[in-house]
MARVEXNU-765651 format. One record per residue: x, y, z of N, C-alpha, C, O, CB in turn. Coordinates in steps of 0.02 Angstrom, whole numbers, plus 50000, padded with zeros to 5 digits. Last residue first. Glycine has a CB too. Layout:
XYZXYZXYZXYZXYZ
...
***
This chain:
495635030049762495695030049682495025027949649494975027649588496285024549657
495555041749873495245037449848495535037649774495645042449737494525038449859
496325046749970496785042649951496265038749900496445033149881497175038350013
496925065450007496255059349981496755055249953497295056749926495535061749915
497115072150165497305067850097497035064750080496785060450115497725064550087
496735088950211496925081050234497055079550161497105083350113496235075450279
495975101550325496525098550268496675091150291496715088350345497335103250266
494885113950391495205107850405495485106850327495295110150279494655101650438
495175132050450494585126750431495065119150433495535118750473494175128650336
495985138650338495405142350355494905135950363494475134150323495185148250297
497615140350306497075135050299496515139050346496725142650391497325126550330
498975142250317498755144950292497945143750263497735145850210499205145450265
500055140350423499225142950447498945147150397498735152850406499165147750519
501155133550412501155141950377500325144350399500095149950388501285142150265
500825121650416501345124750458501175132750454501095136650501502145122650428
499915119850303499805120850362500385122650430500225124850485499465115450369
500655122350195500175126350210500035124150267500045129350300499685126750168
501665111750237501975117750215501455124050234501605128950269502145117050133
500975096750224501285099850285501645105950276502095106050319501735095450315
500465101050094500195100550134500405102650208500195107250243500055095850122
501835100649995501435105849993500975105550063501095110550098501035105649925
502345088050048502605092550043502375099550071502495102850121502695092049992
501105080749985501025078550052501715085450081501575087850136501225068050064
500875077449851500815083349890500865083149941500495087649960500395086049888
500565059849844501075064549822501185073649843501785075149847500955063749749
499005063249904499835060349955500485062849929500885066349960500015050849953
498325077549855498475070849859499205068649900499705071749917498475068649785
497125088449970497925084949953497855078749924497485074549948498415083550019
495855099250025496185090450015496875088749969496675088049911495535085449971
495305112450101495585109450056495965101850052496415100650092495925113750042
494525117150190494895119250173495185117550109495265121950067495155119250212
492765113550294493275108350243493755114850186493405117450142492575101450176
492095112650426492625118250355493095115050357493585113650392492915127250364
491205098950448491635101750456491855107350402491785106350342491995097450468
489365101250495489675098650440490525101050449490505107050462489265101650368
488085096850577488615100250585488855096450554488785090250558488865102050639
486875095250611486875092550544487385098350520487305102550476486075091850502
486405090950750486425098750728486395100950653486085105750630487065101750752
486385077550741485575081650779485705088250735485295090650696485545083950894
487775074850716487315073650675486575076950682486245078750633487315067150676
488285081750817488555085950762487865082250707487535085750668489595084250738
488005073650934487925080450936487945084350867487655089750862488415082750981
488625061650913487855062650903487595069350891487135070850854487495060250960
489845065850900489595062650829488845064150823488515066350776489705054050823
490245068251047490095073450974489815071550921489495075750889490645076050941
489805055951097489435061051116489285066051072488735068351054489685063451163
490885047351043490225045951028489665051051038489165051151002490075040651063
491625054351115491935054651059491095053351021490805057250983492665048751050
491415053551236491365059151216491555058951137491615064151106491745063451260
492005039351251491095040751265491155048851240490615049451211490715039851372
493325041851221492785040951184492155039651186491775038951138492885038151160
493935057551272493675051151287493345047151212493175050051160493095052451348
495025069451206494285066851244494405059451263494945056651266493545067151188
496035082751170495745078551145495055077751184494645082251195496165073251140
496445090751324496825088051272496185081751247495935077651285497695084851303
496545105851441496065102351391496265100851333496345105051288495525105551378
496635115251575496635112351521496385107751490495905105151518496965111551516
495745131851649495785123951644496245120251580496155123351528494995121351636
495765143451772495995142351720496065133651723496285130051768496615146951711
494475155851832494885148951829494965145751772494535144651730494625144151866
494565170951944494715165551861494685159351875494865157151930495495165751820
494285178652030493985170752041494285167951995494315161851999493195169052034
495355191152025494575188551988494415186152015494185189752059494395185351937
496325187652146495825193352171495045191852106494455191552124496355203452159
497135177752072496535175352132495965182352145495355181952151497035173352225
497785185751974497335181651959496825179352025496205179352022497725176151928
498195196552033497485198751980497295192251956496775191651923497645204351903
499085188552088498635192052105497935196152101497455197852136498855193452109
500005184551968499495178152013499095182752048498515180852038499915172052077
499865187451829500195194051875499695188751926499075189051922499985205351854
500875174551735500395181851743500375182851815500745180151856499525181451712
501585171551594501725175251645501035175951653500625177251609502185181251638
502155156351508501655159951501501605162951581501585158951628501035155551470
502945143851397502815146451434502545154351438502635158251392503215144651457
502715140051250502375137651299502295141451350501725143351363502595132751317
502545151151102502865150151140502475146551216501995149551239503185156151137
501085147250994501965152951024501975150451070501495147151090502065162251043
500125136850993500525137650928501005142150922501355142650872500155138950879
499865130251112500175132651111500655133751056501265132851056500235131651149
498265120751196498695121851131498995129051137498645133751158498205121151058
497005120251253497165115851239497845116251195497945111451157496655113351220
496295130751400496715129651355496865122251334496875117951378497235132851375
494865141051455495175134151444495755133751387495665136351332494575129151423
494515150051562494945150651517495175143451495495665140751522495465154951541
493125159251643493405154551609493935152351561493725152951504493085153551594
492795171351763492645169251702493195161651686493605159851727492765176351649
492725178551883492545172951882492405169151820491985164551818492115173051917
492805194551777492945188951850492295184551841491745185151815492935193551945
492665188751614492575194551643492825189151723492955183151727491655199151628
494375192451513493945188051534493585191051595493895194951631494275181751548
495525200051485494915201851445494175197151478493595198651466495105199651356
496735194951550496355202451548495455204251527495015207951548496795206451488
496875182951493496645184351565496495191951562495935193551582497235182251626
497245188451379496445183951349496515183851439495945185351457496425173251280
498315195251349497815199551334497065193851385496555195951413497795200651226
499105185251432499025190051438498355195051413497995198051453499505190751422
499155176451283498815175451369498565181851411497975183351422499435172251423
499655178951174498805179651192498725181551261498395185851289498345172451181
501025173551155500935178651126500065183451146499945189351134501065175651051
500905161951225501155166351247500955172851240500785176851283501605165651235
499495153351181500065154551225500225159751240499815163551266500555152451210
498385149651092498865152451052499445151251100499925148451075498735159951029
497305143651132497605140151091498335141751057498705138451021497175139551050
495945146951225496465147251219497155141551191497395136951223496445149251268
494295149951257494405145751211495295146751180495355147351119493785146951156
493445157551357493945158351309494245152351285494555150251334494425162251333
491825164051438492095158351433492735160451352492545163751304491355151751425
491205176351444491145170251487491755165251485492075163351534490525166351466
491445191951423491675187451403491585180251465491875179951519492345190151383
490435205451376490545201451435490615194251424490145190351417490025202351481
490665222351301490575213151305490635211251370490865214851414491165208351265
491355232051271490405233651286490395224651308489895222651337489675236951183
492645231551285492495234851344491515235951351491155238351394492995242851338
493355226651164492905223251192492555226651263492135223051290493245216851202
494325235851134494015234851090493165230351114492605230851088494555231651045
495025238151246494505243551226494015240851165493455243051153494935250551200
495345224551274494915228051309494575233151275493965233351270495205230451358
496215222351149495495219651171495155221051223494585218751223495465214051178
497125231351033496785230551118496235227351136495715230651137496585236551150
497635222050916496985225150932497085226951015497115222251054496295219450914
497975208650848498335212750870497965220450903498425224550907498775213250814
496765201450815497125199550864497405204850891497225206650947497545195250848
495275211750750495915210750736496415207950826496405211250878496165219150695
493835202350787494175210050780494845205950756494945199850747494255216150866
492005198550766492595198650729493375204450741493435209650708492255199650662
490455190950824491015197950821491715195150792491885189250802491195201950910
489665181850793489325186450809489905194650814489785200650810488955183250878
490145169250673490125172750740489805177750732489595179350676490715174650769
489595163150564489155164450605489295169350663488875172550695488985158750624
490335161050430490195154750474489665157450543489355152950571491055151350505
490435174750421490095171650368489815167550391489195167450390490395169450320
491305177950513490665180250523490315177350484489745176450506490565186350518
492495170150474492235167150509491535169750522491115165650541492615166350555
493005176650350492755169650322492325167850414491825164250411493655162450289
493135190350406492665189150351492315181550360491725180050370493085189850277
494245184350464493785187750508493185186650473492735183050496493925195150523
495115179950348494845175150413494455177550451494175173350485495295172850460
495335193250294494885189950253494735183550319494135182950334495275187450166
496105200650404495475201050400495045197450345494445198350346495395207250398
497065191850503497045190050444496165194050441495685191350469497225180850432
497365188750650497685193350621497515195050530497865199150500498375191250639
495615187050762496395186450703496585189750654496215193050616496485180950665
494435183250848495045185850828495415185050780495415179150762495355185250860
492625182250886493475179350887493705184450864493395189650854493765172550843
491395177750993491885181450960492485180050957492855177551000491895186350977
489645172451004490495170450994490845174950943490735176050884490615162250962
488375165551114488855172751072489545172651057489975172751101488875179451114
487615150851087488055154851112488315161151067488415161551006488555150651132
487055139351028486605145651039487005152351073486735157751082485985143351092
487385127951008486925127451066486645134451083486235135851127487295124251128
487765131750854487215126950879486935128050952486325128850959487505119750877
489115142050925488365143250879487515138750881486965140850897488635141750802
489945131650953489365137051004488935139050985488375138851012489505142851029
490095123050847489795121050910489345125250947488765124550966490265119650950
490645133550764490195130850748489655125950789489055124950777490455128750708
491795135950837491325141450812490775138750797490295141950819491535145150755
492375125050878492235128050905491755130350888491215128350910492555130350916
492715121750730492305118850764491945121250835491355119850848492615113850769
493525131150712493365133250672492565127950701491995130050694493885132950604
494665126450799494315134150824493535133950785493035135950814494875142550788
495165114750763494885116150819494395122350820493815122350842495385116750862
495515119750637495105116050620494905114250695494345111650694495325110850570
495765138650638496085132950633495505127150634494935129650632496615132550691
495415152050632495485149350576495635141250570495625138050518495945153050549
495535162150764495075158550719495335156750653495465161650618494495162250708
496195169350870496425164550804496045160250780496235154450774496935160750812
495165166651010495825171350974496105166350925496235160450938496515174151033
493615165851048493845161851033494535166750977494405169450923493265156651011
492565167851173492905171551131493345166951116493525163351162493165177651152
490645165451227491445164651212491785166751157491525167651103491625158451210
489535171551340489745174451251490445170851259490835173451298489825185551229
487815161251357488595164251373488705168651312488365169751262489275157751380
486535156351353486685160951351487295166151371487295171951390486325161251363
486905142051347486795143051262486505153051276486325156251228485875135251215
488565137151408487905137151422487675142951356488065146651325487735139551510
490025126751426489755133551407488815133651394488555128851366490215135551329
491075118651500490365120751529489815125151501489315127051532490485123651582
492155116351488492075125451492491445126051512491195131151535492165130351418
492395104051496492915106751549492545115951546492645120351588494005105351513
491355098551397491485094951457492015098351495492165094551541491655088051444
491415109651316490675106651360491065104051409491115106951462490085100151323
492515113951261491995119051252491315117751331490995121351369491605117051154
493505102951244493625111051278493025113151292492985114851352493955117051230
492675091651188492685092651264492945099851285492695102751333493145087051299
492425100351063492045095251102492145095551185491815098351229492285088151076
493855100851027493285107251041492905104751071492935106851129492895110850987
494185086351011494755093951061494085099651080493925101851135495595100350981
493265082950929493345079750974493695083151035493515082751094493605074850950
493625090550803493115091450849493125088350908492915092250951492615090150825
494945086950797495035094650805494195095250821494055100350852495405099650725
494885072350762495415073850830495145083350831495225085650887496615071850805
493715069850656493975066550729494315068750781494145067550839494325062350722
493775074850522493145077250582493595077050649493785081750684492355070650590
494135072350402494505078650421494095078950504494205083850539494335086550355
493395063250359494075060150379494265065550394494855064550411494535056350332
492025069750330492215065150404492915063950401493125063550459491835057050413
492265075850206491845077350289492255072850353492645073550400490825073550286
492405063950138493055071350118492745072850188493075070350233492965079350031
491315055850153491945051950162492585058950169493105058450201492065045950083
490045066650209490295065950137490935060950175491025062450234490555074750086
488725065950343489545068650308489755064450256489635058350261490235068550362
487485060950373487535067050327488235070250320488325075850297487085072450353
487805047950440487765047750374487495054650363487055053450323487345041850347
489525049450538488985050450537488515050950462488815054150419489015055450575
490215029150510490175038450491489535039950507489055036050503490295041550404
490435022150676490185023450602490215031450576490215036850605489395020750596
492075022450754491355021250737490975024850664491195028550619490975024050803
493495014550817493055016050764492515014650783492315009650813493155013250707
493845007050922494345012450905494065012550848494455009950808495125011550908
493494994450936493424998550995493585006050972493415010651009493924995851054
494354985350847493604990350845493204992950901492584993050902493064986850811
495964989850840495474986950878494564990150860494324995850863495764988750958
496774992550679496364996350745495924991250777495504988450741495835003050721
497515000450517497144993950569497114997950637497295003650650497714985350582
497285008750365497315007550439497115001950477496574999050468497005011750465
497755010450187497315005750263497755006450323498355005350330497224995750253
498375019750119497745018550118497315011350124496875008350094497645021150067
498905033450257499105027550204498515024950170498015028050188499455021050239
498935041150384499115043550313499385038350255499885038850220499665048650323
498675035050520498285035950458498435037450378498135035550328497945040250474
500065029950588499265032550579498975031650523499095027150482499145039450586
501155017350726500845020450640500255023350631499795020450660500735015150587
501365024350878501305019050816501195022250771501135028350766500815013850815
501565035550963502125031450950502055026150876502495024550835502205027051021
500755043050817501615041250869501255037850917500635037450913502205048950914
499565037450777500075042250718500665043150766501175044250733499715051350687
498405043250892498645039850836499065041850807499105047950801498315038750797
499055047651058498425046350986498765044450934499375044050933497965053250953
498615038751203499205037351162498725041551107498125040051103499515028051147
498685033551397498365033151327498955038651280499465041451300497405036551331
499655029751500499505025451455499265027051363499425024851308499005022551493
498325034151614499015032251623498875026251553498465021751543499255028951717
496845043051562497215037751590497975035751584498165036451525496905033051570
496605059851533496545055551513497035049151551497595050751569496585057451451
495645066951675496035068151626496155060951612495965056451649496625072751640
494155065151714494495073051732495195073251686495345078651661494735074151831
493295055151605493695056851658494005063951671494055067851624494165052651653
492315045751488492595051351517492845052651579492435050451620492275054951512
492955030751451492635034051480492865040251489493465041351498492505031451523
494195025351371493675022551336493255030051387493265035351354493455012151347
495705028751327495415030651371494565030551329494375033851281495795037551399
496605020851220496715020251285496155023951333496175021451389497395022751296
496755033051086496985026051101496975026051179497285030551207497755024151068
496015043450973496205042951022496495036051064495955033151059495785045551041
495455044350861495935045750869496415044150926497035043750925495835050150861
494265035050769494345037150835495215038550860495545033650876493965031150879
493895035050615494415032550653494255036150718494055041850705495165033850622
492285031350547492835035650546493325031850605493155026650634492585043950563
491645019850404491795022250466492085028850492492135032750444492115018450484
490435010550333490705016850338490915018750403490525019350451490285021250314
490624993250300490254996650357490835005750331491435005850317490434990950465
491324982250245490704987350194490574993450227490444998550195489864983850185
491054969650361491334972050280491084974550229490784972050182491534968050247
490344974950500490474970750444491144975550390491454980850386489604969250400
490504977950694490664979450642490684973050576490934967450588491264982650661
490424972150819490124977250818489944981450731489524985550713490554981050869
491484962950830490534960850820490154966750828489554966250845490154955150884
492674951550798492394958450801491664956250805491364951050792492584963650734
493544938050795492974940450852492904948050851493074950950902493184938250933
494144937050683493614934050702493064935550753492454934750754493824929750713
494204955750617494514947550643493894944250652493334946350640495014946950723
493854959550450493794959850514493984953450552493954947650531493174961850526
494064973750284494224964950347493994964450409493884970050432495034963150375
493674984450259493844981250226493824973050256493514968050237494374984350208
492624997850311492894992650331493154988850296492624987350269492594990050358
493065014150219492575007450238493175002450274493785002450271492135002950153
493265030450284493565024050261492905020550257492365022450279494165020350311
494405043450384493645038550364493735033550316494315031950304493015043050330
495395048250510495325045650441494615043750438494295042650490495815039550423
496915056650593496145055050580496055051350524496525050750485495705061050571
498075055150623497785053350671497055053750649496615051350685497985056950726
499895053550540499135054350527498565052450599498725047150627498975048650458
501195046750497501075051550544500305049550524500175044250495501435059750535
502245031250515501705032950443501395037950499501285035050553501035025050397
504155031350512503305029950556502735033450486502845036550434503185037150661
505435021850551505025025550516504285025150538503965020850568505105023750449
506095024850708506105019450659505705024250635505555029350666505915011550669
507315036050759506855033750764506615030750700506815032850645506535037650792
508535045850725508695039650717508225035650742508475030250758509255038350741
507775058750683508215055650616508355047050649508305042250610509175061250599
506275060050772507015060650755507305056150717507135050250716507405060850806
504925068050807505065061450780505765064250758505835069650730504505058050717
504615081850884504485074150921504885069450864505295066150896503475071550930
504755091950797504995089550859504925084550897505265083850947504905092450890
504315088750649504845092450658505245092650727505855093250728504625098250643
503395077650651503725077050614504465081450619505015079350602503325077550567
502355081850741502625071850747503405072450713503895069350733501965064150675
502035093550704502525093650758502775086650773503265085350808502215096650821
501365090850596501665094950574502455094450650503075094750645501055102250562
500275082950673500745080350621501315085950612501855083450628500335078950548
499635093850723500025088250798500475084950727501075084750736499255079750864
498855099850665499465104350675500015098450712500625098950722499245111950731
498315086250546498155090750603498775096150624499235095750583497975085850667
497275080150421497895082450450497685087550509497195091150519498365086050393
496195067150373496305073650397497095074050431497415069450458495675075450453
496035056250236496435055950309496605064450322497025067650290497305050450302
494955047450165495135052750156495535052550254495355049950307494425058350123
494915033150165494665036650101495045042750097495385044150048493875038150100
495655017750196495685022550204495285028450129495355027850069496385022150224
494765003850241495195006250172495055013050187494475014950193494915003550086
495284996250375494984999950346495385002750301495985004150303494695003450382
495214980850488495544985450442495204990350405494624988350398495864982250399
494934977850670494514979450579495204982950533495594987250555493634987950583
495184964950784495474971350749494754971150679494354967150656496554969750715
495154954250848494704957850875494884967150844494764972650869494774955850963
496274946450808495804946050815494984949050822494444946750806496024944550836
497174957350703496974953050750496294950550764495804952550732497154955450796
497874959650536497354962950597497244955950636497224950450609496474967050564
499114971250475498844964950466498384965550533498434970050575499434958550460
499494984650328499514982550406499074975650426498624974550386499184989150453
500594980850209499804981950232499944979450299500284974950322499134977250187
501964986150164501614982750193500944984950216500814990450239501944981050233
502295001650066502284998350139502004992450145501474993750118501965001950187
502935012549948502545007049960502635004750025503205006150045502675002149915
502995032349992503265025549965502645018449972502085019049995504035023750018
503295046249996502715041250003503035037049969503335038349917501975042749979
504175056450133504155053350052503545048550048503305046850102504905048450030
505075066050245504515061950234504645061950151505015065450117503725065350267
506095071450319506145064750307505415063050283505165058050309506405060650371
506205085150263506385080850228506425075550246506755072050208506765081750207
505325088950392505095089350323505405084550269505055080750236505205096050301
506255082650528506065088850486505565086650432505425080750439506725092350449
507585070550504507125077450564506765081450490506945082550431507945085650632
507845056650405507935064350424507505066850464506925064850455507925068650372
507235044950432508125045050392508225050750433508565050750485508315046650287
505595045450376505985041850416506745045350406506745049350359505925033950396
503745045350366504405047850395504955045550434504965044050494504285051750424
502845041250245503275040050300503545043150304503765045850253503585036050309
501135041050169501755045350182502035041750241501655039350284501605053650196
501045025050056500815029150138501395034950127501915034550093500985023050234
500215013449990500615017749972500265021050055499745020550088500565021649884
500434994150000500005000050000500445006250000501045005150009499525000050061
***
């Protein structure tokens, strides 16, 4: 089968698509013919800081959709034929305050998605939802599933809040936006790009400013519930400022710099409270699917790649140049 790998070199140049072995399945495994395999920012980093020149080769990717192709003997939740998507996540079946000693997502330590078959316990797939397209769903899994629980299960957000969401454009955020919206929430974002301001009022928010912006003055008629923090360094600061007391700051992601100052006094004197927030569960995983199908929430879909492009791909998205979600079609 053909897959992007990365192997030899750090960086960009160790990847190439080559032929691989088909992955082989256990007992209680499904294989799946991969259709379309979403990319995420977490590839872009499998590849430049986490995976090194003298680590074995690895196939990156953590989302995908597909049909079932095979199944072991003892699957039973699943046939041959069945539409699926991949569950990203490995090791933490229930929701919990954080994820279990152990769990893992797809695409490091082991092999992912970016080939065209995946194997997987079928515990670790469920059906596509049927109003997403095979291009829909393989971009869905890990960047709703992140919003998913940021938003409900750690932010709690209620359908008369207002959350603010800084750097809108990404395939987390962009779900975000589209989450709060459904349950009815006021949502404002940010960013440095005014055609992304454009592309997100379109999508629904309710306010649009420039990142670089004072956000107090700019926001001084609002009352910010709940923040949706992804950027780090370069934000923080503004986004504890801007939150009203006793407000909410959940973070899942740090596209500047990790570490992050603030003035601890103005933090206890608010109430703030600040939470994090990686991926989900997969009872929550099942939770969003249902949630997105009731709503007949569709992902921003950006653009699709063939594997040979796989270059170009991890390039525009390093470069945040994507409004929304990206991945690779592998259908021939």
């Amino acid at each position: 089968m053909r897959a992007i790998v990365h192997e030899g070199k750090t960086g960009f140049e160790g990847l190439s698509v080559k032929e691989v072995e088909r992955p082989s399945i256990g007992n209680k495994d499904v294989l799946v013919k991969v259709h379309t395999a979403g990319m995420n920012r977490r590839d872009v980093a499998v590849v430049t800081k986490r995976h090194q020149a003298e680590d074995p080769a690895l196939i990156p990717g953590s989302d995908a959709s597909g049909t079932i192709e095979a199944i072991g003997e003892g699957v039973t939740k699943f046939e041959a034929g069945d539409e699926v998507v991949i569950n990203p996540g490995l090791g933490w079946q229930e929701n919990s305050d954080a994820p279990p000693e152990g769990f893992e997502i797809v695409g490091l330590p082991d092999n992912g998605t970016f080939a065209e078959y995946y194997s997987c316990t079928e515990d670790h797939v469920e059906r596509k939802p049927s109003h997403l397209s095979f291009e829909e769903a393989g971009v869905l899994p890990l960047a709703a599933l992140t919003a998913y629980r940021a938003l409900f299960t750690r932010g709690q957000l209620k359908a008369d809040q207002t959350v603010l969401l800084p750097g809108i454009g990404s395939g987390v955020l962009t779900f975000a936006l589209k989450f709060s919206k459904a349950l009815g929430a006021r949502v404002i974002v940010t960013s440095r790009s005014s055609e992304k301001q454009k592309e997100a009022l379109a999508l629904g928010a309710d306010r649009a400013i420039d990142t670089n912006c004072d956000w107090n003055e700019e926001l001084s008629d609002e009352t910010v519930d709940l923040l949706i923090e992804s950027i780090g360094e370069a934000t923080f600061e503004k986004s504890l400022n801007v939150i009203r007391k006793g407000g909410t700051i959940v973070t899942f992601g740090a596209t500047t710099d990790d570490q992050v100052q603030i003035n601890i006094r103005q933090f206890f004197y608010g109430q703030y409270n600040l939470l994090g927030s990686t991926m989900g569960s997969a009872e929550e995983f099942r939770e969003m699917l249902t949630f997105i199908e009731e709503e007949q929430i569709k992902p921003q879909l950006d653009r699709l790649f063939k594997l040979e492009e796989y270059k170009e791909a991890f390039e525009y998205l390093r470069d945040t140049k994507n409004f929304g979600k990206i991945g690779f079609s592998l259908k021939r």
